[in-house]
MDAnalysis code that builds the backbone (N, CA, C; Angstrom):
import MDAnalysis as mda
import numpy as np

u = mda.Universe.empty(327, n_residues=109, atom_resindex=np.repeat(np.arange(109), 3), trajectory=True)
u.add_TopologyAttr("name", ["N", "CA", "C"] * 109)
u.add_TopologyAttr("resid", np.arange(1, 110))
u.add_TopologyAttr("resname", ["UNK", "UNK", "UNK", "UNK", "UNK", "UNK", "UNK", "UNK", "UNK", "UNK", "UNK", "UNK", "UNK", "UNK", "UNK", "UNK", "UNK", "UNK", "UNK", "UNK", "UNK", "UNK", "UNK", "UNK", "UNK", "UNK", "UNK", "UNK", "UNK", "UNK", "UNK", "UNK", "UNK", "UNK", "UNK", "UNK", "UNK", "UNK", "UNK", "UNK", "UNK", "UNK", "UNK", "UNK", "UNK", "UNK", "UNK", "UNK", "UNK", "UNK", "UNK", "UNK", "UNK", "UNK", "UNK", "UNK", "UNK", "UNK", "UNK", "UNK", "UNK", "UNK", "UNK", "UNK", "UNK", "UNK", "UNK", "UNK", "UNK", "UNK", "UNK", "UNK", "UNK", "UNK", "UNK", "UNK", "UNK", "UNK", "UNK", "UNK", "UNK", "UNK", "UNK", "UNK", "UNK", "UNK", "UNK", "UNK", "UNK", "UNK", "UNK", "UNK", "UNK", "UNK", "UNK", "UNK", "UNK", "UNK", "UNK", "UNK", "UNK", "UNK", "UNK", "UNK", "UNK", "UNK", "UNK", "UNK", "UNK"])
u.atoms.positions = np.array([
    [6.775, -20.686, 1.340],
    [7.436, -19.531, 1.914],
    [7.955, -18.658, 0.777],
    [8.088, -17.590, 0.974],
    [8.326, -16.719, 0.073],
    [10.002, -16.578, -0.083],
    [10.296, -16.039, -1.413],
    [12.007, -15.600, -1.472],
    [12.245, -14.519, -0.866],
    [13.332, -15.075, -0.299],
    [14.013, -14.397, 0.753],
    [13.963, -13.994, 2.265],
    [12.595, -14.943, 2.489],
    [11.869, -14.699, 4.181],
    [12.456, -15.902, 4.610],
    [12.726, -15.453, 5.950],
    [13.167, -16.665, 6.808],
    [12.010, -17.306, 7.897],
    [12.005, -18.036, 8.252],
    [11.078, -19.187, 8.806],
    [11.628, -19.486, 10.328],
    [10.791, -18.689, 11.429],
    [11.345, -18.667, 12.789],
    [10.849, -20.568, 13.309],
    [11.607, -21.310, 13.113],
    [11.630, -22.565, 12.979],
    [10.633, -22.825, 14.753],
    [11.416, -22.184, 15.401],
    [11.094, -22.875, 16.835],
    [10.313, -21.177, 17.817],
    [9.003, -21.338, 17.365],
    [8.323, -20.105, 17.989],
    [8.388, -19.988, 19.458],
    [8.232, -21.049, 20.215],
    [8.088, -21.452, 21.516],
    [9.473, -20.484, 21.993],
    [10.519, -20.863, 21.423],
    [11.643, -20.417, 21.694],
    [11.884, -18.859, 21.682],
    [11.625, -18.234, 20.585],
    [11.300, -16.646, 20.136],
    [10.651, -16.169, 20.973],
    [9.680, -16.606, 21.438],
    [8.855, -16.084, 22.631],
    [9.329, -16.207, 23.718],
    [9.826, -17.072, 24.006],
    [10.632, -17.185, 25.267],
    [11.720, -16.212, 25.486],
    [12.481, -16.221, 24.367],
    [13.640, -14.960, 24.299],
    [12.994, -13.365, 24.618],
    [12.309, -13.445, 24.128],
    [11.823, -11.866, 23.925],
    [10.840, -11.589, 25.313],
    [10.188, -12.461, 26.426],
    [9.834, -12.492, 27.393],
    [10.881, -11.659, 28.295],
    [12.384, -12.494, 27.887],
    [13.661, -12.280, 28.847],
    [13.427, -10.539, 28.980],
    [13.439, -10.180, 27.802],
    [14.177, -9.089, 27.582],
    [13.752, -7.755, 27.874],
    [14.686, -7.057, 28.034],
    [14.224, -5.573, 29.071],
    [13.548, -5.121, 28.049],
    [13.462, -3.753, 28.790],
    [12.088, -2.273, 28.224],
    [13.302, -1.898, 27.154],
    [14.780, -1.505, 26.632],
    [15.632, -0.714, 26.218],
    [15.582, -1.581, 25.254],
    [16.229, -3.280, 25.000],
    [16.024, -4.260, 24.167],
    [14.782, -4.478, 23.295],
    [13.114, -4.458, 24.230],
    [12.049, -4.381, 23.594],
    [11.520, -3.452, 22.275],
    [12.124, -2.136, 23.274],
    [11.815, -0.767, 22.481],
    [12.637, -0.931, 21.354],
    [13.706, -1.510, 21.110],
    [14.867, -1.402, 19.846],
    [13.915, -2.550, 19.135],
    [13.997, -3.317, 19.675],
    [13.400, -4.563, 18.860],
    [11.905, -4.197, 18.164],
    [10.943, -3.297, 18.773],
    [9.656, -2.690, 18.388],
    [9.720, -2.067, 17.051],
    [10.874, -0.838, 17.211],
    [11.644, 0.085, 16.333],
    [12.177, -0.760, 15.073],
    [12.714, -1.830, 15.218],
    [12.881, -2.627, 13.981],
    [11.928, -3.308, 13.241],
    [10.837, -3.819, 13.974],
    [9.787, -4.196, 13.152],
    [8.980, -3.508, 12.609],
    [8.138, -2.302, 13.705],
    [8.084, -1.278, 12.734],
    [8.581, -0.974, 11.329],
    [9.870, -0.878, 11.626],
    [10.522, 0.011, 10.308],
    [10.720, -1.254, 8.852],
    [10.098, -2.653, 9.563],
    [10.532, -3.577, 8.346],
    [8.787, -3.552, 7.806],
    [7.950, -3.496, 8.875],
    [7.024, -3.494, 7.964],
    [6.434, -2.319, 7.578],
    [6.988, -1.065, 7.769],
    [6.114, 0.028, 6.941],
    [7.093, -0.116, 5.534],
    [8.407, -0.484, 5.207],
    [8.921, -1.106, 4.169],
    [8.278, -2.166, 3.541],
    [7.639, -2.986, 4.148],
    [6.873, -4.145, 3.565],
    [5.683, -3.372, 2.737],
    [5.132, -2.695, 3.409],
    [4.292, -2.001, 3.312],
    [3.909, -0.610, 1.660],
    [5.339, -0.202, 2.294],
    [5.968, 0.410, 1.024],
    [6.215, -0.249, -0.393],
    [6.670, -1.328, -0.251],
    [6.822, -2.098, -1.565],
    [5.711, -2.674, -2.356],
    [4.725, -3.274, -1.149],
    [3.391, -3.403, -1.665],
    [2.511, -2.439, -2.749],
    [2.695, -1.327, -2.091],
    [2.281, 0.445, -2.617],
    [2.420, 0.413, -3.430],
    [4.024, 0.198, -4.188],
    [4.623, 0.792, -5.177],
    [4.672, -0.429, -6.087],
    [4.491, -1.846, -5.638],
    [3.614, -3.108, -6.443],
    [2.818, -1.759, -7.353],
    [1.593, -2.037, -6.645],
    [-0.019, -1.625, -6.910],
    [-0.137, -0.567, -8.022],
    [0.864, 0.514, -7.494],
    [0.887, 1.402, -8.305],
    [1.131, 1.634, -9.558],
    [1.722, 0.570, -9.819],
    [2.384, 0.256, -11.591],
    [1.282, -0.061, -12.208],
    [0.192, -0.487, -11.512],
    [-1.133, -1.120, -12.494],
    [-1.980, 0.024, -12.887],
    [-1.503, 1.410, -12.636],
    [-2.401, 2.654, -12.852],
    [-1.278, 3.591, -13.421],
    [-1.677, 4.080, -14.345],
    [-1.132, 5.161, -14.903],
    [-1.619, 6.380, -15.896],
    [-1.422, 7.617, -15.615],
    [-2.525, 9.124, -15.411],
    [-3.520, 8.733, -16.963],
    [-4.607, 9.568, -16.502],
    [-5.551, 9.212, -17.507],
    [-6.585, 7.917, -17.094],
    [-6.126, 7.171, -16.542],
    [-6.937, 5.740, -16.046],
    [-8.261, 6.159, -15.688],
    [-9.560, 5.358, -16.084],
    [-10.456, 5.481, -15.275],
    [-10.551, 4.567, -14.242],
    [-10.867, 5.014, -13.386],
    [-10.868, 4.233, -11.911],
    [-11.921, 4.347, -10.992],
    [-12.402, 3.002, -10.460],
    [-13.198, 3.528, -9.121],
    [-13.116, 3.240, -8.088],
    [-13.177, 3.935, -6.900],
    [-12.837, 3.324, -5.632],
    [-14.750, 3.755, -4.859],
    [-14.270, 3.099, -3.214],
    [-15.452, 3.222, -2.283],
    [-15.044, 4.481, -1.230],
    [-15.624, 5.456, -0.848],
    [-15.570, 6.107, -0.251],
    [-15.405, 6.014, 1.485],
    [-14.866, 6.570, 2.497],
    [-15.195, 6.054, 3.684],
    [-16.861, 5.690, 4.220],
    [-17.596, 7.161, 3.296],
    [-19.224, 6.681, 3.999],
    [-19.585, 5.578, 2.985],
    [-18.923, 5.132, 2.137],
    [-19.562, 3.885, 1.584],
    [-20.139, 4.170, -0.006],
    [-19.819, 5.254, -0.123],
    [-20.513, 5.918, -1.601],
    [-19.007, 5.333, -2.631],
    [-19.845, 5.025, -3.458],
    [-18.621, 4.514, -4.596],
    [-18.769, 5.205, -5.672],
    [-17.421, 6.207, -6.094],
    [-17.171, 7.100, -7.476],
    [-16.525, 6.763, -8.390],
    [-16.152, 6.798, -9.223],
    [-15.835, 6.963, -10.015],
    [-14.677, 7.906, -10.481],
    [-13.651, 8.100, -11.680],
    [-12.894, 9.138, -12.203],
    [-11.272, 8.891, -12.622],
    [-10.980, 9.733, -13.120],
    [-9.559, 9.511, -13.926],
    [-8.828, 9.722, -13.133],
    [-7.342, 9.034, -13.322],
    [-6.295, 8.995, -12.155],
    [-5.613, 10.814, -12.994],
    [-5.165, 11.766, -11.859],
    [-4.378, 12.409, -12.598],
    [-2.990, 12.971, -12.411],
    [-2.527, 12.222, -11.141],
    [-1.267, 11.927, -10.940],
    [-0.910, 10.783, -9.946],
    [0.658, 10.232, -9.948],
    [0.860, 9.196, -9.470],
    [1.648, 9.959, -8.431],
    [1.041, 9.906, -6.559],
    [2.157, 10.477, -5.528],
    [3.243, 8.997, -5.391],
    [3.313, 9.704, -4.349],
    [4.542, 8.645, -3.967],
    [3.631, 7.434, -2.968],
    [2.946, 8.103, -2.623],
    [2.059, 6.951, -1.720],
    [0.819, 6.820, -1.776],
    [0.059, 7.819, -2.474],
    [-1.483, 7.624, -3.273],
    [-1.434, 7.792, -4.734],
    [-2.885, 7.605, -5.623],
    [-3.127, 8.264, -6.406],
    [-4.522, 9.895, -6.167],
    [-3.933, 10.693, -7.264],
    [-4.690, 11.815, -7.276],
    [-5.613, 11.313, -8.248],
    [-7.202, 11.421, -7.857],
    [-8.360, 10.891, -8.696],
    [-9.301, 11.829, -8.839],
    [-9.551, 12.586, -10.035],
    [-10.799, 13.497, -10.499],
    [-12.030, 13.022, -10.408],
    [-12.568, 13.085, -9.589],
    [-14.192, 12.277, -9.832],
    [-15.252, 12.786, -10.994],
    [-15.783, 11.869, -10.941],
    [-16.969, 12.608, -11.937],
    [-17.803, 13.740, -11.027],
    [-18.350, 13.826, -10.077],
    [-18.591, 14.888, -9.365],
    [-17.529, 16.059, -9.520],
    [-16.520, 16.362, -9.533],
    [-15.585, 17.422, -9.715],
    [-14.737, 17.740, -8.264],
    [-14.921, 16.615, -7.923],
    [-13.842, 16.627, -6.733],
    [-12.266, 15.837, -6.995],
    [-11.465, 16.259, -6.198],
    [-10.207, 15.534, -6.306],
    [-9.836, 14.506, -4.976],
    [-9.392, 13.209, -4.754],
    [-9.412, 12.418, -3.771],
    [-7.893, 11.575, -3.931],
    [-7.352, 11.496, -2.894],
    [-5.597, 11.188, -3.163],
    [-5.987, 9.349, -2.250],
    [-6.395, 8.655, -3.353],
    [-6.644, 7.521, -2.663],
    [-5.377, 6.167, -2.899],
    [-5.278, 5.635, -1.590],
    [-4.170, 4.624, -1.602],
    [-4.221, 3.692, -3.242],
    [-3.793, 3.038, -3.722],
    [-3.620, 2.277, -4.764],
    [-4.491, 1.242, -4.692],
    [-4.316, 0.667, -3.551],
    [-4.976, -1.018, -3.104],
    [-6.870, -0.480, -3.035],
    [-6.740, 0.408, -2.772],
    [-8.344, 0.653, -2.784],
    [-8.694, 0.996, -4.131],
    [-8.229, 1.185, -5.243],
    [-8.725, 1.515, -6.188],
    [-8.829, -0.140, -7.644],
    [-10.116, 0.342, -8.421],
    [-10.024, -0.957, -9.143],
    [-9.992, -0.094, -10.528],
    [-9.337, -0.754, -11.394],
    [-9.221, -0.308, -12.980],
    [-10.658, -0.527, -13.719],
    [-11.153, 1.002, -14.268],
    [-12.367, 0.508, -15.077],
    [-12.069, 0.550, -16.769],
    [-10.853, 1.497, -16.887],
    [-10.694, 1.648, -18.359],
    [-9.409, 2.025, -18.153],
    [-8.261, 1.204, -18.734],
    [-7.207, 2.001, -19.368],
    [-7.061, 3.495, -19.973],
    [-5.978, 4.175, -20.123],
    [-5.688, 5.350, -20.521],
    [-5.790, 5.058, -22.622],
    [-5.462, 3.800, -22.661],
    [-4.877, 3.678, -23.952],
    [-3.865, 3.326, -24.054],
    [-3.281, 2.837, -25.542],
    [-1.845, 2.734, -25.964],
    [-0.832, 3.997, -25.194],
    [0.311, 3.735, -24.847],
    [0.940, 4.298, -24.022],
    [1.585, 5.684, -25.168],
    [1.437, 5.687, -26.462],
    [1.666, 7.226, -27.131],
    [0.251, 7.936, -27.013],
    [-0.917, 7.505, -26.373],
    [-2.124, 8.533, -25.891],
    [-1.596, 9.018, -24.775],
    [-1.085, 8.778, -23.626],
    [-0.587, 8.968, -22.253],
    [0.138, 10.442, -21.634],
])
């Protein structure tokens, strides 16, 4: 188990509780998980993102399946901005992208 996650010991039970419970209770309870895992979610991101920094060559897969190539050339808050070798620009999530070449020693950067 991981630090700091807790371990719903008795599932049978959790399920049973949350069966009880109204539409007003559900909806709050929906609203909280939601909001823990687009945070989960978030932290993951911003994991990933530390492993790229501007200048990187990088390649990711496209939705139709075409795989490019190109330098990262900024870091958003929730993608990277990637120059392709074609001369396009593509703001792709982090987790989809793989490192092909470092930028260099960090006084090239």
């Amino acid at each position: 188990m991981k630090p700091g996650s807790v371990k719903i010991v008795d599932r049978v039970s959790a399920v049973e509780a949350i069966k009880r419970l109204g539409e007003e209770d559900l909806l709050f309870l929906n609203r909280l998980i939601v909001e823990r895992l687009q945070l989960i979610s978030q932290a993951r991101a911003t994991t990933l993102m530390t492993s790229f920094t501007k200048g990187d060559r990088v390649g990711f897969q496209t939705p139709d399946g075409r795989a490019l190539e190109g330098l990262v050339l900024r870091l958003n808050k929730k993608t990277i901005s990637v120059a392709t070798d074609d001369g396009h620009q593509w703001n792709v999530a982090p987790g989809l992208l793989r490192l092909i070449q470092t930028a260099g020693p960090p006084q090239w950067r």
